[in-house]
Each structure stands twice: as C-alpha cells, then as structure tokens.
N, C-alpha and C positions, 0 to 999 in steps of 0.2 A: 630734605635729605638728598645728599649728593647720589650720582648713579653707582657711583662705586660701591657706597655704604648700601644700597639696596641690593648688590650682587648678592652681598651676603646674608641675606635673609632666607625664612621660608620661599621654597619656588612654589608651592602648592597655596597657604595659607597666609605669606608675606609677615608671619612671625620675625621679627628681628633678632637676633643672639643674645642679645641681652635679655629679653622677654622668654626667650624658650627655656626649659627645664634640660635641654640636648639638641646638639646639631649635628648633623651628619651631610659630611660634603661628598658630594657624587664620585663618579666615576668622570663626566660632563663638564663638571666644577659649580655644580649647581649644588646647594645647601635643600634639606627637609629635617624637619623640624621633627621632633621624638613623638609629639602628640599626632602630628600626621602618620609616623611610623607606625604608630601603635594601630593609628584609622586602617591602615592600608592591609598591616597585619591580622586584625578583625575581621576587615571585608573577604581576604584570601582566608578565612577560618570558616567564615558564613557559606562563601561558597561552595568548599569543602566537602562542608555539614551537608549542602542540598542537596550536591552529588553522590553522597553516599546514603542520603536515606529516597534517594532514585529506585526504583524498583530494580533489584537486584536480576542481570541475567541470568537467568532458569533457576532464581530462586521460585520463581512464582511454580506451582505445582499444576496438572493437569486442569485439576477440579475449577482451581482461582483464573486459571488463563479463560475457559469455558465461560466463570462466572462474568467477568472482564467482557468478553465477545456475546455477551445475552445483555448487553446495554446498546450493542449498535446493529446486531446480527439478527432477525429474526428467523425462527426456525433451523434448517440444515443442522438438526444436532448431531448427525454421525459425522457430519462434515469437521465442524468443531471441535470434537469430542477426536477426531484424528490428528486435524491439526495441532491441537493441542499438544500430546503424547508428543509429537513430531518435534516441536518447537521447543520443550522441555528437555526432551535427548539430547537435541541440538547442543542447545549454551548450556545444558550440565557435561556435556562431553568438553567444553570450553571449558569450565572452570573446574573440573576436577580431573589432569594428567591423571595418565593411568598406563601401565605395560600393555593392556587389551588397547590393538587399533581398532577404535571406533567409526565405523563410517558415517559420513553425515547424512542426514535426515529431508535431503532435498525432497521438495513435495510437486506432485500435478496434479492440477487441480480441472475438472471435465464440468460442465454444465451450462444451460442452455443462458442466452445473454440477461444479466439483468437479475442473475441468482445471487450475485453475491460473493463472489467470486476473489473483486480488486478489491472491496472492504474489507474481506478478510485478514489479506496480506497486510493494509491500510492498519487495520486497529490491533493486529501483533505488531506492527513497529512500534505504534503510540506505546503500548505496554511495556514493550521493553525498552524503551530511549532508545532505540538505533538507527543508525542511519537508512536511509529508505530510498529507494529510487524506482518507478515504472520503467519500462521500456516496450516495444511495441514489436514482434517480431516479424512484421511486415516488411519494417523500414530495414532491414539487415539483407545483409550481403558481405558474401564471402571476400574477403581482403584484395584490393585492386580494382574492384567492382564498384559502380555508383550506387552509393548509397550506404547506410553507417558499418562502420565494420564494429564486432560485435564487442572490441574493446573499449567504443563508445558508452557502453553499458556501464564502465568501471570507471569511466571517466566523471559520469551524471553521481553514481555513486558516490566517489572522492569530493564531490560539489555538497553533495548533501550532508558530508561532514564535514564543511568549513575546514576541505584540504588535510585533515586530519589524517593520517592514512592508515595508523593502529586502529583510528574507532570506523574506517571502512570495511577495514579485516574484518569486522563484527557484524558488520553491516544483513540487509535484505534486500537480494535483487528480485524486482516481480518480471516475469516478463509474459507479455499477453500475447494472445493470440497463438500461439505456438502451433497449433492445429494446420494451418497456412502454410509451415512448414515440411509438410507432408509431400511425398516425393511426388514428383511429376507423375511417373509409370515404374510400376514394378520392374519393368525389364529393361535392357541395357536399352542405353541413350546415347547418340551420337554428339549430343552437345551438351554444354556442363549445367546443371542445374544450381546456380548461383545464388539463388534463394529461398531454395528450398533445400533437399539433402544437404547440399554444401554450407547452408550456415546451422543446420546439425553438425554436424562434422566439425565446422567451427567453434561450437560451444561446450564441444566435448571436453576437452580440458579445460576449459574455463567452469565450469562446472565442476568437476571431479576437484580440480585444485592443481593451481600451477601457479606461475609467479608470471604475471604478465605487464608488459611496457605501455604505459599508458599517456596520453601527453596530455600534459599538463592544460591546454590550451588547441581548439582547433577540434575539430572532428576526424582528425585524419593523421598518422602518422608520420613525419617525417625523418629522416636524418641528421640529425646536430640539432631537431627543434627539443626543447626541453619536454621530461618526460620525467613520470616518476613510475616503480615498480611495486606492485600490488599481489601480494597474495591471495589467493581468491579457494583458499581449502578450509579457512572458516566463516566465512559467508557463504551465508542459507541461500539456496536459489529456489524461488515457488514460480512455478512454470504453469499456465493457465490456457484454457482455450472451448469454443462451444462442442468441437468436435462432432458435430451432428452427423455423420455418419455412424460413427462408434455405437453413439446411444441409439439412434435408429436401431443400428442391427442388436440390437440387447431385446428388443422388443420382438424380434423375430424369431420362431422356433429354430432351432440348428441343432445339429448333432453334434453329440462330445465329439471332438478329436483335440490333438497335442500338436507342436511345435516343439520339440527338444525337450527343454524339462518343464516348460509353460503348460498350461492346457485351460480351456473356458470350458468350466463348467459351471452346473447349480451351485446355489451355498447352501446351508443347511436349511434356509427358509427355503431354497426353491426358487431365488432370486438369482440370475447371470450378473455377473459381476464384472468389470472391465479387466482384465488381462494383460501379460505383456504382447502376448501373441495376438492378440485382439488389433493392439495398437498398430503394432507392425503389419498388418494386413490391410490398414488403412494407410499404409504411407510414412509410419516414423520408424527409423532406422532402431535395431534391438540395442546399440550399444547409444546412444540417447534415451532410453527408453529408462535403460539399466541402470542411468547416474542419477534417475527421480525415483528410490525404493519408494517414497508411498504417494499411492493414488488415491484421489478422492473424487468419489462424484457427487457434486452440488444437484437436487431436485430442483424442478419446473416450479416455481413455488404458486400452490392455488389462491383462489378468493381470501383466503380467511388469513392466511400470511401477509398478504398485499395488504389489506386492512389493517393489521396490527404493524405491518413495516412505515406506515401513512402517519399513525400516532406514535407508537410503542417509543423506537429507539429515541437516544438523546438526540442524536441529528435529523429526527423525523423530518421531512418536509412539512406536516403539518404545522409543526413546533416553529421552525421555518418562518414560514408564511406569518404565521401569527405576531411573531418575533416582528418582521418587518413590516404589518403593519402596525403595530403598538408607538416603532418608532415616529410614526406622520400623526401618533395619537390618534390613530383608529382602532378598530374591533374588528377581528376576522370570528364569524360563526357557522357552523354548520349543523342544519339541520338532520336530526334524526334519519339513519337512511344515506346521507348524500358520500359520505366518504367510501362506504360499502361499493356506492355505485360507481366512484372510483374507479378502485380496486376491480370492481368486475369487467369494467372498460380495457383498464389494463391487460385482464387477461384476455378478453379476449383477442387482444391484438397480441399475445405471446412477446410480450416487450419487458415483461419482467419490472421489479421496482424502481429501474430508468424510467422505464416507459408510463409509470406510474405517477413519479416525478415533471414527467413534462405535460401530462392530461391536467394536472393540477394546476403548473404554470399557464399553460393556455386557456386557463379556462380561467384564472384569476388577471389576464392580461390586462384585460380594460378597466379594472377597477386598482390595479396595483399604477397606470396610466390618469386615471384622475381622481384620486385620492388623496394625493399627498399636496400639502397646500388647505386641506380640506377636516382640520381638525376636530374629534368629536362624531367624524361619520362611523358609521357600520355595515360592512359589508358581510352578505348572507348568501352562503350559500344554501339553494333546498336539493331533494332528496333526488329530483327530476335534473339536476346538474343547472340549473338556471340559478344566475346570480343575481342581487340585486343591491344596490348600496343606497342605505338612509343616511340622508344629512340632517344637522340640528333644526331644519327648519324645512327644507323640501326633499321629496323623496323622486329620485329618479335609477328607472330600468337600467342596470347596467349592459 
C-alpha cells in the first residue's frame, strides 16, 4: 500500500475507507473511522456517567458527612458533628442561588498537636472531590517580604486542580498553624510585623472573597509574567493551629467580663468555651477572627482514643504495618496488651496520633530492616513493647 493510500485511512485504528461503514476527515486532514467515533463517543459518555454519580457537593447531608469522617476520624464528635453543619452550608449555598446573601462558612479549627486536626480537612476534601491544598502559615509573609506571599496559597490550590480554575473556585484551603500568627505585642510597634499581624491583614480578603492575580508559575509575582485570576468567595478556607495559650487559659478560673458585643463565658454545661474576644487577647487581630464564623476545639485525645485510632480507621497504621508486611510475605502480630501500651506511650508524651504513629514505626524498625527477603517469617510484638521475628527455620531476637 502506497503512503498516500494510507493517509487515508483510520489514524486511530488504520481502517482503510473502503472497510469502514463512515469516514470522517479532520480538521488536520487526518481521516477517523465511524467505529472509532462511536469508541471515543462512549468513552466521553462513561466518563460523564462517573462524574456525575461523584458525590454530589452538599448533597451529602450532616449525618452522611459525620458517617463519612467516623471511617478515618476517631472520636472529636462535637468537632465533626460542626464541621459537618459547616461544610454542608457551605456547597449548599453553592449550589442553590438565592436573594438571601449567604456568608460562608469558613472554619477554625484549635487543639493540641496530633488531634486530628489536618485529617479533618484531608477526608472532607476526599468526600467531596475537590480540590485541596495545605499551606503552612509560618512560611508567609506579607507581599515584598522573603518568603511565600499569601497568593502562593492559590497558586498550590490551582495545581491541585490540574489548572482548572472553576473547580479551584470550589476548592479547600487548609492552612496550619495560624496560631504563629499572633501579634508580636498588643501595643504599638515601631517596626512592621511581617509575619505575624501583617499576613492577617493579608488574608483578609483572601478569605472573605476577592478576585486575586495569581501566576501561573513561580512563587512570586511579577509584571508581564503570566498569571491567571481566582476567585477566592467560594472556596472554603479551614484555618487550624494548637493555640496552647487559649486553651490553657480555658482551664483557669477568670471572671465574666465583654469586649464589645463578645463576652467568655460559661455554657450551659459550665464549660468556657473559646471566644472571639478570647482570641483577640492572645494576639489575632478581631477582623481575622471575624472572616472564621465557626470555631472548633479539637480535645487532647486520651488512652482509649489512641488505641482505637492504632486499629479502628481505614488508614490505621496498624492496618499499615500489617499491609506492608504481608507484602515481603510476612505476618505482623500483636500480642494482647501491646498496642494499649502504645497508645499509653503516646500519651504520655502529649504527641497525639502522630506521635503514636512514629512509637510504632520505631519500634518495628528493625524488623521492617530484616524481614524483607525473608519470606514466611512472623514478627511479634508483646505487651512489654519487645519484638521478636520467627523465621521458618530459626528464630532470632529482634
């Protein structure tokens, strides 16, 4: 067959015209074949199909979001159980206009490291397909100043939707640490506080919702460098941080008094609750304070949470471990007792389910280091945290 006579073929399946039932020549001058059409048309139908039976935003209801967040989340159910409400408001105020302006549902979220805090955020994005991005609010600083300006945020965002810039609109920004950001000193300062008030002040309307210039490329703005423009009033922003001052003084008797129309008081159980005016006396400015309507405080989680966070979720580290030894064709076990002792390890280092996670890892190091190669062993942990790995023929101390 001459080259000519193949131009005219299938370019996909190299169908010749005469063989095909229809031909369709490009726009290129490339030929595709009817039966290829039809593939191509199916494939755009299937995909479609899979994007719409995606979990619809804020169709999922309070109760299903909660149910959703108790496969990775151990305990914190007032936590949940807010977030929830929040995240529901949210993308139902997305998808149903309305005459009533609805204000968004931006969240802050307070408690000590290791609560549980960045999984939160983590397993509402899986649930609702959207784009997702951390950020770290150490690294920030106000625009001119070394170090990210706070439109980098929007930028890791836009990455995270494959440049998409509608489904970043939708998006979730988490950003940690925020606590950090806490002003230097209450009273006037001779010099500019660059990262602290001043990248509050920064994220004010990026937060509330503005339309902000983003580059495409680069960490840093330029002039003539390409750049694209971002809405940022419906994307959810969840503001996180240990704030251990705040909660300390929650633990300390004080007397009622107010700030303007704030006031810390009891709740009805008799429990202090965090405040705006609370906040503000630790160093965040009232109008940052103002653009996060709901606050949440994550609990210290005790022994018996740490234990069930070790098994329970789908991503347990237990699960984990197990998982990767199975694949060298070993056996991870533990004896009665030994995951407890964990768990109690953990706490009492106040390192929360990280710190949980890495008592595990170090303590399975040496045998996760000569195990693999080693098919058919069993590695054992007991109750007193001592491991030991059997082989199919000799047994040695780990």
């Amino acid at each position: 067959m001459s080259q000519a006579e193949n131009n005219h073929n299938c370019v996909h399946c190299g169908t010749s015209p005469e063989a095909a039932a229809s031909m369709l020549q490009l726009q290129n001058g490339s030929n595709l074949c009817g039966a290829c059409i039809a593939l191509a048309n199916e494939m755009l139908v299937m995909g479609q199909k899979e994007k719409e039976e995606a979990i619809p935003e804020g169709r999922k209801t309070p109760k299903e979001i909660v149910a959703f967040l108790n496969d990775y989340v151990i305990g914190q159910e007032a936590a949940k159980k807010a977030i929830a409400i929040a995240v529901y408001n949210h993308y139902k105020r997305l998808s149903n206009p309305t005459d009533v302006e609805i204000s968004k549902s931006n969240i802050l979220m307070l408690g000590p490291t290791g609560t549980g805090k960045t999984l939160l955020a983590q397993s509402i994005a899986r649930l609702l397909d959207v784009p997702f991005t951390i950020a770290d609010a150490t690294s920030l600083t106000q625009a001119g100043y070394v170090g990210d300006d706070v439109e980098t945020i929007l930028q890791r965002l836009l990455q995270a939707a494959d440049g998409d810039i509608a489904k970043a609109e939708r998006g979730i920004v988490f950003i940690d640490e925020v606590d950090k950001l806490r002003s230097a000193s209450t009273g006037p300062s001779v010099t500019r506080d660059v990262s602290g008030e001043g990248v509050q002040q920064s994220l004010l309307k990026l937060i509330e919702g503005t339309k902000v210039r983003v580059p495409v490329a680069g960490g840093r703005k330029h002039p003539g460098a390409q750049a694209e423009f971002i809405d940022t009033t419906n994307i959810l922003f969840v503001c996180s941080g240990a704030f251990v001052s705040v909660l300390e003084s929650l633990e300390e008797p004080k007397e009622v008094r107010s700030m303007g129309f704030f006031s810390q008081a009891p709740d009805a159980k008799g429990v202090k609750t965090v405040t705006p005016d609370l906040l503000v006396e630790h160093g965040m400015i009232p109008e940052f304070i103002g653009r996060l309507p709901v606050v949440v405080t994550l609990e210290q989680l005790n022994v018996d949470a740490l234990e069930r966070i070790l098994v329970e979720p789908k991503n347990a580290v237990v699960r984990q471990m197990e998982a990767l030894f199975d694949m060298d064709g070993a056996k991870l076990n533990f004896e009665a007792g030994a995951v407890r002792a964990i768990a109690e390890k953990a706490y009492e280092l106040k390192t929360g389910a990280r710190g949980a996670r890495s008592i595990l890892e170090d303590l399975l190091k040496d045998a996760l280091y000569e195990v693999p190669g080693e098919e058919g062993a069993t590695v054992q942990v007991s109750a007193d945290l001592k491991v030991t790995v059997d082989y199919p023929q000799l047994k040695l101390a780990a």
